[in-house]
C-alpha positions as CSV (number, residue, x, y, z in Angstrom):
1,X,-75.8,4.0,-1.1
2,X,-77.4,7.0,-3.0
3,X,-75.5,9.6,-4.8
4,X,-73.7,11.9,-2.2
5,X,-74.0,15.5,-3.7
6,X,-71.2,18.1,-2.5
7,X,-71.6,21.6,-2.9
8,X,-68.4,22.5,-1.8
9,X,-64.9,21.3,-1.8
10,X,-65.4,22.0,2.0
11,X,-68.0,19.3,2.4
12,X,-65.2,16.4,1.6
13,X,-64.2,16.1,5.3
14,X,-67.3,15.4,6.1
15,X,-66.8,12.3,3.6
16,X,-63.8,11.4,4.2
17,X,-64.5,9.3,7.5
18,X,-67.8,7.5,5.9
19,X,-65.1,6.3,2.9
20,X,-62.3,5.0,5.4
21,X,-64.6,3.4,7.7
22,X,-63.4,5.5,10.8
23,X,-62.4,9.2,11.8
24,X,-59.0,10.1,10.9
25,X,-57.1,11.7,14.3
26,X,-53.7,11.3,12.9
27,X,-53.6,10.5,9.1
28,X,-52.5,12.7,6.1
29,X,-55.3,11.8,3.5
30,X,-55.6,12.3,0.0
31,X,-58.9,11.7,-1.7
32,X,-59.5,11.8,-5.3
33,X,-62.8,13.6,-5.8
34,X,-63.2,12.9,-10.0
35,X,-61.5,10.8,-11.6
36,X,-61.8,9.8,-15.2
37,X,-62.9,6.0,-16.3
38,X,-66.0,4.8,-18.3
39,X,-68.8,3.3,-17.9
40,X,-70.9,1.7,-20.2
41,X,-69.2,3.0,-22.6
42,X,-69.0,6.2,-22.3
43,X,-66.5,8.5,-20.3
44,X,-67.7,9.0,-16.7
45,X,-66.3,10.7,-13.3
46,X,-65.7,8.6,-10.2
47,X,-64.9,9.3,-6.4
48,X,-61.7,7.9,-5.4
49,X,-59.2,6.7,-4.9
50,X,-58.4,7.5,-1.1
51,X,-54.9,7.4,0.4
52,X,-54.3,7.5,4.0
53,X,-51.1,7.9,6.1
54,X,-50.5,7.2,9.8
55,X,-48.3,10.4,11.4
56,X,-47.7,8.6,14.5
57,X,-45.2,6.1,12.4
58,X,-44.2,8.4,9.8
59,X,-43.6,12.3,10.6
60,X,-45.1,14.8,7.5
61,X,-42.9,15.2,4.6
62,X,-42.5,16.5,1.7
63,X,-42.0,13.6,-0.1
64,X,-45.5,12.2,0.7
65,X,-46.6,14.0,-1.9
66,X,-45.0,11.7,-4.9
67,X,-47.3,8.7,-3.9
68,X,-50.5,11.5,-4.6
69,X,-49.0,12.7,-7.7
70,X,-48.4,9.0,-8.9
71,X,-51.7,8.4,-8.1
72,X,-53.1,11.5,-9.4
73,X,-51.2,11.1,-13.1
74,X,-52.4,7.0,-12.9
75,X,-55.6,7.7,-12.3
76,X,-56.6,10.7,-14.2
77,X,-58.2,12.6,-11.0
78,X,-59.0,16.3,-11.8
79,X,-60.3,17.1,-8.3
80,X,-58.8,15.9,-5.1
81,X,-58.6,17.0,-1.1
82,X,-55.9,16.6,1.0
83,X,-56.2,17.1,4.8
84,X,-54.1,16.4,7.4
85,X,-55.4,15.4,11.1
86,X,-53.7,16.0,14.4
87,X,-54.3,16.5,17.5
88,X,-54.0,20.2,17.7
89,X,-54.1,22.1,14.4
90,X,-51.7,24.1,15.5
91,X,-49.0,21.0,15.3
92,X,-49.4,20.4,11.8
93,X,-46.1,21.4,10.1
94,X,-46.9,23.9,7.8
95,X,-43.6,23.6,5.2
96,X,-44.3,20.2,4.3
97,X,-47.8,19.7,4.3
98,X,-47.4,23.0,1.3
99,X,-44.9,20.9,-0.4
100,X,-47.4,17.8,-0.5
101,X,-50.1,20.4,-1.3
102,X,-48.0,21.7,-4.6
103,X,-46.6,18.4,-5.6
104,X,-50.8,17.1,-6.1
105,X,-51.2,20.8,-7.5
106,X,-49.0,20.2,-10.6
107,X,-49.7,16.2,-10.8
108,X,-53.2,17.6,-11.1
109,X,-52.9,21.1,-13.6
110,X,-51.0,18.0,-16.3
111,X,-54.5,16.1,-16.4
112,X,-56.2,19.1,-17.3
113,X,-58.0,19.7,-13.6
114,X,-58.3,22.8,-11.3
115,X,-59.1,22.0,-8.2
116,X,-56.9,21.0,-5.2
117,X,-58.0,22.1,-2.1
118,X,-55.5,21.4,1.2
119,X,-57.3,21.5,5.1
120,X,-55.8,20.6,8.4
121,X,-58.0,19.6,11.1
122,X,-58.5,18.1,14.8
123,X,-61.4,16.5,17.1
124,X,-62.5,20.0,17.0
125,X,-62.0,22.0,14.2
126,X,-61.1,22.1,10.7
127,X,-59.5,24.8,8.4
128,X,-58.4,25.4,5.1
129,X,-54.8,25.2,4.2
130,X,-53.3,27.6,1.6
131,X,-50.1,29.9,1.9
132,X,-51.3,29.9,5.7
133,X,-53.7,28.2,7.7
134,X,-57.1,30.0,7.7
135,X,-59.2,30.6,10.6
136,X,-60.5,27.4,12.3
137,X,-64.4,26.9,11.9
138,X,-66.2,24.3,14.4
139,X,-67.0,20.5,12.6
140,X,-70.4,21.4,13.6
141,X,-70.8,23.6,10.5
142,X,-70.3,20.6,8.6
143,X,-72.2,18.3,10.5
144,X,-75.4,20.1,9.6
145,X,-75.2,20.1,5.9
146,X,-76.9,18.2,3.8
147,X,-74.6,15.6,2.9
148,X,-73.9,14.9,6.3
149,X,-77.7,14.1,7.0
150,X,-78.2,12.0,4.2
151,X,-75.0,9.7,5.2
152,X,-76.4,9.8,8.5
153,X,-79.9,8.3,6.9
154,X,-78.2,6.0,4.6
155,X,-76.9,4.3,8.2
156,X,-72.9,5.1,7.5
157,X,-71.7,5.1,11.1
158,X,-67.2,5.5,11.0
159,X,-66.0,3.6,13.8
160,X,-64.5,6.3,16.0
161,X,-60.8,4.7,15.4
162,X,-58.6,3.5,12.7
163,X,-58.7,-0.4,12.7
164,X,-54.9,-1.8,14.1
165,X,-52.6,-2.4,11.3
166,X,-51.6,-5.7,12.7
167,X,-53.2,-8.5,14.1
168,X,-52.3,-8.9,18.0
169,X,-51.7,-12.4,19.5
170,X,-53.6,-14.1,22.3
171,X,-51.7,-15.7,25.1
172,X,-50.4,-19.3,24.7
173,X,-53.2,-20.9,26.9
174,X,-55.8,-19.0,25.1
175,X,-54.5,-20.7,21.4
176,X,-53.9,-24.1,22.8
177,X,-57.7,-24.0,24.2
178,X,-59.0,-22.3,20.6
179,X,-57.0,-25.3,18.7
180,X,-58.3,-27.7,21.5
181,X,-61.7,-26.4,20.1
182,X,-61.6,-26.2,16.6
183,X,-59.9,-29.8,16.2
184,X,-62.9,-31.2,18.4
185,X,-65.3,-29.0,15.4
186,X,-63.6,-31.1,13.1
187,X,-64.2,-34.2,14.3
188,X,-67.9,-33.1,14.5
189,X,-68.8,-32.0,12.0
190,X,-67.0,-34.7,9.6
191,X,-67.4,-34.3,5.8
192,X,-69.9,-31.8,6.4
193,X,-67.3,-29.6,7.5
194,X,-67.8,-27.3,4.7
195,X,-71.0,-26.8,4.7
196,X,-70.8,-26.4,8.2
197,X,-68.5,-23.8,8.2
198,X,-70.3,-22.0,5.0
199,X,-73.3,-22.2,7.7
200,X,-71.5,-20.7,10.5
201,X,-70.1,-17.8,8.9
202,X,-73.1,-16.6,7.3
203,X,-74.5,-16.7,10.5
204,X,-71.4,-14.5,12.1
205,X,-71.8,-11.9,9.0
206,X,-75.5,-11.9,9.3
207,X,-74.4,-10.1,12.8
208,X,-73.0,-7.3,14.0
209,X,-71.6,-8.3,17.3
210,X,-68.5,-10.0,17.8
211,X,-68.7,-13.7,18.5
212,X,-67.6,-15.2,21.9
213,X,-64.8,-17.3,21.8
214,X,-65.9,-21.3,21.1
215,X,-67.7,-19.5,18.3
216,X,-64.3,-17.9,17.0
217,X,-62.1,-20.9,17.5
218,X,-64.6,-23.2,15.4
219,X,-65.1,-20.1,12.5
220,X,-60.9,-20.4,12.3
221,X,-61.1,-23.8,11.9
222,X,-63.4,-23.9,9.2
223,X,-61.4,-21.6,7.4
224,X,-58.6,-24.2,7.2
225,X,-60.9,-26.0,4.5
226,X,-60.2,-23.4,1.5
227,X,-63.6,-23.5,0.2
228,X,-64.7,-22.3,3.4
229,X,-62.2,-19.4,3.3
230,X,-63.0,-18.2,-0.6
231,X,-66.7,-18.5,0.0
232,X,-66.0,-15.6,2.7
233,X,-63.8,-13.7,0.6
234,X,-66.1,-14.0,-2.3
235,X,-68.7,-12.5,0.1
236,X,-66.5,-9.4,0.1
237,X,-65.9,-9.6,-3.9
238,X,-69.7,-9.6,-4.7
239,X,-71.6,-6.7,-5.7
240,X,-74.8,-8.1,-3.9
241,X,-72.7,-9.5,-1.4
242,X,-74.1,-13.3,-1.7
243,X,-73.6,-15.1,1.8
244,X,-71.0,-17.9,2.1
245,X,-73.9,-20.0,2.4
246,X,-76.0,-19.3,-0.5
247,X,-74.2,-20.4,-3.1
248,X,-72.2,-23.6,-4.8
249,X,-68.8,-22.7,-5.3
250,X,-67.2,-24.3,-8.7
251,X,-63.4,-23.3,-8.2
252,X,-61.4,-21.3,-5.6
253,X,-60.2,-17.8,-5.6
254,X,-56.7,-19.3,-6.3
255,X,-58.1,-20.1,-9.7
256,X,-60.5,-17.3,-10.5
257,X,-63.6,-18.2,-8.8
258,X,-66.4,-15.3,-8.4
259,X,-69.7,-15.3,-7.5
260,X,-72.5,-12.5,-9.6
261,X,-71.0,-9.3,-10.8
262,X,-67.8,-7.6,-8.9
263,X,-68.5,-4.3,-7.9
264,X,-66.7,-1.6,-5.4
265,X,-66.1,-2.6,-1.8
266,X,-68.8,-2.3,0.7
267,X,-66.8,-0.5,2.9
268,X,-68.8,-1.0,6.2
269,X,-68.9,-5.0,5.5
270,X,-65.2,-5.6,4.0
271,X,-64.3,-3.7,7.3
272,X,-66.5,-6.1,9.5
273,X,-65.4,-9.1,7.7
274,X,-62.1,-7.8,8.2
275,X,-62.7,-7.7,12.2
276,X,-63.6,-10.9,12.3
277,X,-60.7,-12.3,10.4
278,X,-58.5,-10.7,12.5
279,X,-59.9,-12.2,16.0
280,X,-59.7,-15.1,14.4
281,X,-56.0,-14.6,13.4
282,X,-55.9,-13.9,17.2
283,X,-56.6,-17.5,18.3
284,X,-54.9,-19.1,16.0
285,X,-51.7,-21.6,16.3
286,X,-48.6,-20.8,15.3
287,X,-49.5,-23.3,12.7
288,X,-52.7,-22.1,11.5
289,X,-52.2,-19.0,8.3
290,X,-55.5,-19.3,6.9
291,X,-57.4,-15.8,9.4
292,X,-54.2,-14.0,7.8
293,X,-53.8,-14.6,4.5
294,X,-57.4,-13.9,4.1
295,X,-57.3,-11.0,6.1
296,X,-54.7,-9.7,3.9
297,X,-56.7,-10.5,0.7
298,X,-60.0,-8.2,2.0
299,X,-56.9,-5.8,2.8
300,X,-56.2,-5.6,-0.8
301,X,-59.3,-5.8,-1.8
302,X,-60.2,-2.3,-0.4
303,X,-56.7,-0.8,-1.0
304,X,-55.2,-1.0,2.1
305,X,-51.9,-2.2,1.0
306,X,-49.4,-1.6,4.2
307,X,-52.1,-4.1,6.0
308,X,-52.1,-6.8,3.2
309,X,-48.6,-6.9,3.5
310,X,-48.8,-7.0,7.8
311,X,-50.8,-9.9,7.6
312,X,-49.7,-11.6,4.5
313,X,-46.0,-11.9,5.6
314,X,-47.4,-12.6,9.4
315,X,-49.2,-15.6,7.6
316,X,-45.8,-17.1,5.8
317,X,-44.3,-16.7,9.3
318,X,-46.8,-19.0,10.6
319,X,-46.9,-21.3,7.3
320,X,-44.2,-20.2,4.7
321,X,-45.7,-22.0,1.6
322,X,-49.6,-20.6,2.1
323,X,-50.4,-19.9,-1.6
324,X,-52.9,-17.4,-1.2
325,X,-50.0,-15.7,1.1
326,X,-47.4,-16.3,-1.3
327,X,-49.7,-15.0,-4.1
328,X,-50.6,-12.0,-2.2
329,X,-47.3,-10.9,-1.6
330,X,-46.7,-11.5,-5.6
331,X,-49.1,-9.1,-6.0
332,X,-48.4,-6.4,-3.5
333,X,-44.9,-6.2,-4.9
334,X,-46.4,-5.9,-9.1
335,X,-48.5,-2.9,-7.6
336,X,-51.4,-4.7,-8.8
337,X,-54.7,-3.7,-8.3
338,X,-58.1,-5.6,-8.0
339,X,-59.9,-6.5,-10.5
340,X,-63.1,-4.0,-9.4
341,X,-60.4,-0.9,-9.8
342,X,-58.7,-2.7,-13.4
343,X,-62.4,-2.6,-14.8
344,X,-63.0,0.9,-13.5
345,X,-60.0,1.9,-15.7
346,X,-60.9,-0.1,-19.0
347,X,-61.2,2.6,-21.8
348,X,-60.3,5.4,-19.6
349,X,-59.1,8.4,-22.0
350,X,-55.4,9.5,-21.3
């Protein structure tokens, strides 16, 4: 994607969706809007990072606001938004949304920034947030500015709700016929099962659609054979996001395999990848951790930690010594981060 100019602080909603993947309806966000790193050497700005949280689990707080100022002091952002989405702006509680506000507000004044600007918002209207809510002003102001036609060209098209959290299950008959289907793969394809698979699943990211059901019983399969598995997550790792198919893998993810330069998330793909994963998770036996645990990985990947964890401790429910679950879970409780964010970071000025 092209550079994004924003001539206002006001022009970040309009963002905000086309960075998450899907419209916020009821989500406190927090969105880092420059943030100090390098780049080449030299000292650079960068967008992000973004936090969301869901207000249908968790009520608005006042302590949400320490996660942002951790992040804020961490990550050396100057500039950030905060909005907060409901269904009515009018139920947004004002006393602790202002205490999230002024918790970012003095996280951000210690790094030397300015600029923390607060909104609430619903399906129809958006308004800043200061001492009091100011007047609500129609999304369609937004919608024709020119940031918001040039995401429009660039093809960025938010799905119009927040992917689940975690992964449903199918009925019993459902996963007996998907294993019934996937075994008889197997025994098909033989000891070109990897390649196989490798074949298929380029095929499934190629498109957009979601597969029908044999075709999603035999993809979960062929993720039981690892190399099958990392050559999709390496799909999501890669800058020029290199097709499970079009490459010879040396090592597994396990071990610090790559493929080409890592780069930020493709958003739109990570998220489809993500979908697919997930159906497959669906189908699976209670036997069968491989849809989970790399589900949880591209979780991670992009920064959605809560969902790592969902599927990465679904996945040792189903098979309690999957290492790339176990590892996953190692890592979720370090607070690492990927590698993508690490070398973002490298040099930064503090």
């Amino acid at each position: 994607m092209n550079t994004i100019t924003l001539h206002s602080p006001d022009e970040a909603l309009i963002l905000i969706p086309h960075s998450l993947g899907y419209y916020p309806s009821h989500h406190l966000v927090f969105f880092a809007l420059d943030y100090a790193g390098t780049k080449a050497g030299s000292r650079e700005s960068f967008l992000g990072p973004i936090h969301t949280i869901d207000l249908s689990r968790y009520p608005l707080q006042a302590q949400m606001g320490q996660p942002f100022a951790a992040t804020i002091a961490q990550f050396g952002v100057r500039t950030c938004v905060i909005a907060a989405y409901a269904e009515s702006i009018d139920a947004i509680a004002a006393a602790p949304l202002r205490a999230v506000v002024q918790s970012a507000q003095r996280a951000i004044r210690d790094n030397g920034g300015s600029l923390c600007q607060a909104y609430v918002a619903d399906k129809h209207h958006w308004a800043r947030f200061g001492r009091r809510v100011g007047p609500p002003r129609p999304w369609s102001e937004l919608e024709a500015s020119e940031a918001a036609a040039q995401l429009v060209f660039e093809g960025s098209a938010p799905a119009q709700e927040a992917p689940e959290s975690l992964v449903r299950v199918r009925s019993e008959n459902e996963r007996t016929a998907a294993h019934t289907i996937g075994r008889a793969w197997r025994e098909k394809t033989g000891a070109e099962s990897v390649a196989s698979g490798a074949a298929l699943w380029a095929d499934m990211l190629r498109q957009r659609e979601m597969p029908g059901f044999r075709r999603l019983a035999e993809a979960n399969a062929a993720l039981e054979f690892p190399e099958v598995r990392d050559r999709v997550l390496a799909y999501v790792q890669s800058a020029a996001l290199v097709l499970p198919d079009e490459y010879e893998q040396k090592q597994h993810i396990l071990h610090g395999a790559r493929v080409g330069e890592l780069g930020a998330p493709h958003l739109n793909e990570s998220l489809h990848v993500l979908r697919l994963l997930d159906a497959c998770a669906e189908i699976a036996s209670d036997r069968e951790a491989a849809a989970l645990a790399a589900g949880a990985y591209v979780c991670w990947w992009i920064g959605r930690n809560s969902w790592a964890a969902d599927r990465a401790s679904l996945a040792l429910e189903r098979e309690g010594g999957y290492t790339l679950a176990v590892l996953l879970m190692d890592i979720l409780d370090a607070g690492l981060f990927p590698e993508w964010v690490e070398n973002s970071l490298i040099g930064r000025e503090t």
